[in-house]
C-alpha positions in Angstrom: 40.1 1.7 77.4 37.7 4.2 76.4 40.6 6.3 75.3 42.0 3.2 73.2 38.4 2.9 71.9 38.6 6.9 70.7 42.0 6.7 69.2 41.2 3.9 67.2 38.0 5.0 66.0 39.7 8.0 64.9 42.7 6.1 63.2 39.6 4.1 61.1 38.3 7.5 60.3 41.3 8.9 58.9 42.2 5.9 56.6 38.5 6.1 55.6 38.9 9.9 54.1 42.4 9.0 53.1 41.1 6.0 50.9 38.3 8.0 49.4 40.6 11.0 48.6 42.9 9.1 46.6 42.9 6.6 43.8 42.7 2.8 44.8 43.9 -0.2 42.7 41.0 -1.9 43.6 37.5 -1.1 41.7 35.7 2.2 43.2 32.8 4.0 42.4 32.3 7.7 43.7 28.6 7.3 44.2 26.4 10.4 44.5 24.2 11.5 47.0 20.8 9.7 47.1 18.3 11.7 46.0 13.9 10.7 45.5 13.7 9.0 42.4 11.1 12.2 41.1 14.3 14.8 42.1 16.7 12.3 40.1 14.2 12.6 36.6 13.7 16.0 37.1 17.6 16.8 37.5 18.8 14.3 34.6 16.0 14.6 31.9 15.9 11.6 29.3 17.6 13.0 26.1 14.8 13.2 22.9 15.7 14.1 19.5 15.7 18.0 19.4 12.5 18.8 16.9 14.6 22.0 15.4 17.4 19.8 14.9 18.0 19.9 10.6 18.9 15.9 11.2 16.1 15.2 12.8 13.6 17.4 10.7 15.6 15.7 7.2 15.1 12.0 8.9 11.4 12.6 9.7 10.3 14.1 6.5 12.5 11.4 4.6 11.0 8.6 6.2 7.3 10.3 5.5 8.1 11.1 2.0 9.2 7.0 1.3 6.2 5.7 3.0 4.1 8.1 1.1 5.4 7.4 -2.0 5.2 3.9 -1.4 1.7 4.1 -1.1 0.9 6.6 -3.6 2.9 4.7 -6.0 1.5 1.0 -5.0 -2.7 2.5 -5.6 -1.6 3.9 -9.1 0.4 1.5 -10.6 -1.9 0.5 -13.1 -1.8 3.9 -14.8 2.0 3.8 -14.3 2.1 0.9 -16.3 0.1 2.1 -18.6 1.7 5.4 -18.9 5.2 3.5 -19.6 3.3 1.7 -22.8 1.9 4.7 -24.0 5.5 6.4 -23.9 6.9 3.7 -25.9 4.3 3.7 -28.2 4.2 4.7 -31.5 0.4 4.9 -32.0 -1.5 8.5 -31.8 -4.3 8.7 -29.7 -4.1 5.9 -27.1 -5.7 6.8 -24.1 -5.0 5.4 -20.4 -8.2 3.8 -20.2 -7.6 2.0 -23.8 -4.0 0.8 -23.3 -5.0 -0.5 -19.5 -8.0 -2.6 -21.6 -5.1 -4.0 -23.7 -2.6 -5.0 -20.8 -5.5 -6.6 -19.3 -6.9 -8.4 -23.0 -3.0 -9.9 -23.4 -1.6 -10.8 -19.8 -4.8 -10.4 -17.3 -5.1 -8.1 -14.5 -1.4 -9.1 -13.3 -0.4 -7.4 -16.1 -1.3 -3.8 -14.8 0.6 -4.3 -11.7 3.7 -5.5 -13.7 7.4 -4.2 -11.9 5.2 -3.1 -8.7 8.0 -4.3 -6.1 10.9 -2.4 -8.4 8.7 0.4 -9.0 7.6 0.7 -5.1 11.2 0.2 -4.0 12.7 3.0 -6.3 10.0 5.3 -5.3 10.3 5.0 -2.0 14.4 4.5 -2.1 14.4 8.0 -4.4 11.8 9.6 -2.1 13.5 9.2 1.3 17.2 10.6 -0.5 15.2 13.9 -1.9 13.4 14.8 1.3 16.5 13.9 3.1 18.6 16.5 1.1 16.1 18.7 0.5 14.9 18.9 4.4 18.4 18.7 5.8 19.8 21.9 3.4 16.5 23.7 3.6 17.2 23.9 7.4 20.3 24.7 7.4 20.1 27.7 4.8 17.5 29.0 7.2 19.6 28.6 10.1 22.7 30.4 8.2 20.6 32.8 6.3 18.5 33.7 9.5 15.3 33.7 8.1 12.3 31.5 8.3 11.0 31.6 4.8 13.4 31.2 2.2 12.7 33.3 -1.2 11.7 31.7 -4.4 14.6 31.8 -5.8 16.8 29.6 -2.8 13.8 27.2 -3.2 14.8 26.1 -6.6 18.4 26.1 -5.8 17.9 23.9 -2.9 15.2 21.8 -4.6 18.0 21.2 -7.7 20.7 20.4 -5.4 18.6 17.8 -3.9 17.3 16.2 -7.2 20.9 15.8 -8.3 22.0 14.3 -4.7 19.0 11.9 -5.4 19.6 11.2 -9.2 23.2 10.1 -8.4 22.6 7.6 -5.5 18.9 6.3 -7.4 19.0 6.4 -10.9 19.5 2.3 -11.5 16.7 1.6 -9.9 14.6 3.7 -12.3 16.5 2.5 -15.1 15.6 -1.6 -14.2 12.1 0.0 -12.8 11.5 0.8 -16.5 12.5 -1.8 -18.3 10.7 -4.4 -16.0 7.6 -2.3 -17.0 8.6 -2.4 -20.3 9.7 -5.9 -20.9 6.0 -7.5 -19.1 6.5 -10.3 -21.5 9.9 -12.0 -20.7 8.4 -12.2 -17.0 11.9 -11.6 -15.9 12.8 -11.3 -12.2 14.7 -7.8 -10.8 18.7 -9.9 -10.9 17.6 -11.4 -14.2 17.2 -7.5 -15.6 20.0 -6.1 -13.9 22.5 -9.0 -15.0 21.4 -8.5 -18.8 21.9 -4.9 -18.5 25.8 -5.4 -17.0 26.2 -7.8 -19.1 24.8 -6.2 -22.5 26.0 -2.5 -21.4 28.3 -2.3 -18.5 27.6 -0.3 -15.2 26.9 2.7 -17.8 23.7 0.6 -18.7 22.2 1.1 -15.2 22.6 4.8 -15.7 21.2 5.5 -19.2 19.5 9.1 -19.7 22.1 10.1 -16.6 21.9 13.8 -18.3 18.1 13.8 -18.7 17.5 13.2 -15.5 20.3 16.0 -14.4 18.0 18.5 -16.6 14.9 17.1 -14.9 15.8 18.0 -11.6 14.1 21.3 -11.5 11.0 18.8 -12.0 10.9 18.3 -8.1 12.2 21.7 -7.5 9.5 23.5 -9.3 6.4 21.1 -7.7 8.4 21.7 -3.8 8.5 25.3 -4.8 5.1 25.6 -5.9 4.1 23.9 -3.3 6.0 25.6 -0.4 4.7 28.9 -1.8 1.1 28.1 -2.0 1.9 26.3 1.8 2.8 29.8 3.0 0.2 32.1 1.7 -2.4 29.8 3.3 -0.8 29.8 6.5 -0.7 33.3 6.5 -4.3 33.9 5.2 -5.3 31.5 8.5 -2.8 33.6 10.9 -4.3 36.7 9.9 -7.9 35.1 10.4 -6.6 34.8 14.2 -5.8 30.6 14.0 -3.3 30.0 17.1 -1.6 26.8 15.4 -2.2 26.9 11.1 -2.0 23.8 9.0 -3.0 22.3 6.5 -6.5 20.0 6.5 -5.4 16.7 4.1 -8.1 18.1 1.3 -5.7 21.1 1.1 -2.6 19.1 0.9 -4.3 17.0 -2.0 -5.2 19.9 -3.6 -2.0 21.9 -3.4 0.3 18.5 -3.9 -1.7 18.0 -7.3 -1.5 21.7 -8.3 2.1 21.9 -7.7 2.8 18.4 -9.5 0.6 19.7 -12.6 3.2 22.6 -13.5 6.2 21.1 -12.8 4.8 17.7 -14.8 3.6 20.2 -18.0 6.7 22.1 -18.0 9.2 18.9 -18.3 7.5 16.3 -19.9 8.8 16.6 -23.3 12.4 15.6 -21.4 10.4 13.1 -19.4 9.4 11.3 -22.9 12.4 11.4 -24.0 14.2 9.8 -21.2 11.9 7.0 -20.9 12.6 6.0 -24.6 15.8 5.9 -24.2 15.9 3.9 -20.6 13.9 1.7 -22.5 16.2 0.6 -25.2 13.5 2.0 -28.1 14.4 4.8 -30.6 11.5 7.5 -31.7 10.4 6.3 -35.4 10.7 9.2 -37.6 8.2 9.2 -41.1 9.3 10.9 -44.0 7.2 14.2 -43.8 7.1 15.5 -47.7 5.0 18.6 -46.4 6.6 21.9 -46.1 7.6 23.2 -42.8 4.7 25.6 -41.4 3.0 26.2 -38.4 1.0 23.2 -38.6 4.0 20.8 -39.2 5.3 22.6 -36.0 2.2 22.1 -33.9 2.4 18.5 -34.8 5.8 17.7 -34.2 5.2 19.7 -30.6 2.5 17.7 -30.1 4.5 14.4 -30.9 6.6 15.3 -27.8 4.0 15.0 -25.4 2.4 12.3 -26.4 1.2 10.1 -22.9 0.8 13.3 -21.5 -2.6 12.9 -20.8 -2.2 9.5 -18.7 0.9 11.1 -17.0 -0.6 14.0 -15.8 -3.1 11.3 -14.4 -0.7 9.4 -12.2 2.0 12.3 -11.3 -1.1 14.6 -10.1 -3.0 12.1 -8.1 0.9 10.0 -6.9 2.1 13.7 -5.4 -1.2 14.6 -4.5 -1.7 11.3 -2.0 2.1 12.0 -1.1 1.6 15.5 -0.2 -2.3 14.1 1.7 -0.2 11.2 3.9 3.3 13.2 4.2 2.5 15.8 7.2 0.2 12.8 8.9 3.1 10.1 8.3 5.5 12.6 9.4 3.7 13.8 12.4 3.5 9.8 13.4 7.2 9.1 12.6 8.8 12.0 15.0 6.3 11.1 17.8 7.9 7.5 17.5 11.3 8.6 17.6 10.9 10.9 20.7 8.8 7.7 22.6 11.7 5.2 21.0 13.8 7.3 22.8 12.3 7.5 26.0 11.9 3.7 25.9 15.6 3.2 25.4 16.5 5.7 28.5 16.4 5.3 32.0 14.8 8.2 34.2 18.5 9.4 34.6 19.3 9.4 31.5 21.6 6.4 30.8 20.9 4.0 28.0 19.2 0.4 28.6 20.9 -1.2 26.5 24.2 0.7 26.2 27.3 -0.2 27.7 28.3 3.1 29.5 25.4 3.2 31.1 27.1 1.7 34.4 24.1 -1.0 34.9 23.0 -4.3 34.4 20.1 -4.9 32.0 17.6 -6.0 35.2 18.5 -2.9 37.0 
């Protein structure tokens, strides 16, 4: 009996190693060794975004740059509107503060906040695509170039590149932005605009001024590339002071955004006049000048160009210089959500909740 008992043990055994060597028809799972749950995290880490990854560094800066604009653009609206007027306005000398007083005289404080959902959602739509581009390319020149500071010169490229990439996929909602601003009276809602402007000009409608805006592309690549220049020199004037980890305090991000945003603004405006006028539906009223052409004429005709500049300088300066404030805190908020989404959605060994590879039921 007891060598019965032996043989049949053994003949169990065998079957037992035979059926885990090869494949079954029936449902197996090769299950590995049990380990301490602390051994199991520390083998298997949960997977994060990698923070040098140019995807990740794009998407995080994007997402800062909307919600910054957002803002920015949402506490200055009533200069923008009154910066749009002023554009289309064929009076000399109107000032922000006197065309806000008028807005307010004719359709009450409403009235300066006219197009704020349009204008909010274009800036923040046109401000994720730029940082997007701009980010994602800007990392991967450096990665490809090998360098960590690219010269002035890639900058501007890179900075162009982007504000075409973001002209093409934005540019109607600047167009209806503008004409809502424009057009306070008729009190029209955003699909009332856009159908009139199908219906009166095509799809070519929603993209009127398409080639000023190409030409004002190095707009936002002169204010990043000022603005990444004068980012550098500081950092470097706080590494050589002996600073372990430099940045910048928010003062000095106001101050640089608004710096940066102050060149690139006086440099383009003319363009920037010009495209508004024309988004608008209006045409630049010429007067019969009898005097002879001089230097004075000239100055005056210059002049005539950057009319509103005043009041745009005033809402570009102080809309990048609260984007560039919020940005780096926004951004620094945004990637430590991602990495603790991330953990939230992994188990300690790495599978996903709420995926369905990950070989477990929801309550386990």
């Amino acid at each position: 009996s007891l060598r019965f008992s032996t043989s049949e043990r053994a003949s169990k055994e065998e079957k037992l190693a035979a059926t885990a060597k090869g494949p079954s028809f029936f449902h197996t799972v090769d299950r590995p060794p049990q380990q301490p749950q602390d051994k199991m995290a520390a083998a298997i880490p949960v997977p994060i975004p990698a923070p040098d990854s140019p995807t990740f560094i794009a998407l995080v800066q994007a997402t800062a740059g909307a919600v910054g604009g957002v803002f920015a653009a949402f506490v200055l609206m009533p200069i923008e509107v009154a910066k749009t007027r002023i554009q289309l306005s064929d009076r000399a000398g109107l000032s922000t503060f006197i065309m806000m007083k008028e807005i307010v005289s004719e359709e009450s404080v409403p009235g300066l906040f006219c197009g704020s959902f349009a204008k909010c959602f274009e800036t923040g739509s046109k401000n994720f695509v730029y940082f997007y581009i701009y980010d994602a390319i800007n990392a991967l020149a450096k990665k490809a170039l090998n360098q960590v500071h690219l010269t002035t010169g890639w900058k501007l490229a890179l900075g162009y590149i982007a504000g075409v990439g973001n002209t093409i996929a934005t540019m109607p909602l600047e167009v209806i932005a503008t004409k809502v601003q424009a057009e306070s009276k008729k009190h029209e809602s955003l699909p009332v605009v856009v159908k009139r402007v199908l219906d009166k000009e095509g799809i070519r409608g929603l993209f009127k001024g398409f080639w000023y805006n190409i030409m004002l592309c190095v707009n936002p690549a002169i204010q990043n590339t000022v603005f990444d220049k004068c980012k550098d020199a500081l950092m470097l004037l706080q590494v050589k002071a002996g600073k372990v980890n430099p940045s910048l305090t928010p003062f000095q991000a106001f101050a640089l955004g608004a710096f940066a945003k102050a060149v690139a603004t006086v440099i383009t405006y003319p363009l920037v006049r010009l495209k508004t006028i024309l988004q608008a539906g209006k045409e630049m009223k010429h007067e019969e000048d009898k005097e002879p052409v001089s230097l004075q004429w000239i100055i005056k005709k210059f002049f005539e160009f950057y009319r509103g500049v005043g009041s745009a300088l005033m809402k570009s300066v102080s809309q990048a210089a609260l984007l560039y404030m919020t940005k780096d805190q926004v951004a620094d908020l945004v990637s430590h959500m991602f990495v603790v989404t991330a953990q939230a959605f992994h188990r300690k060994g790495g599978d996903l909740k709420l995926g369905a590879t990950s070989g477990r039921p929801l309550a386990s």
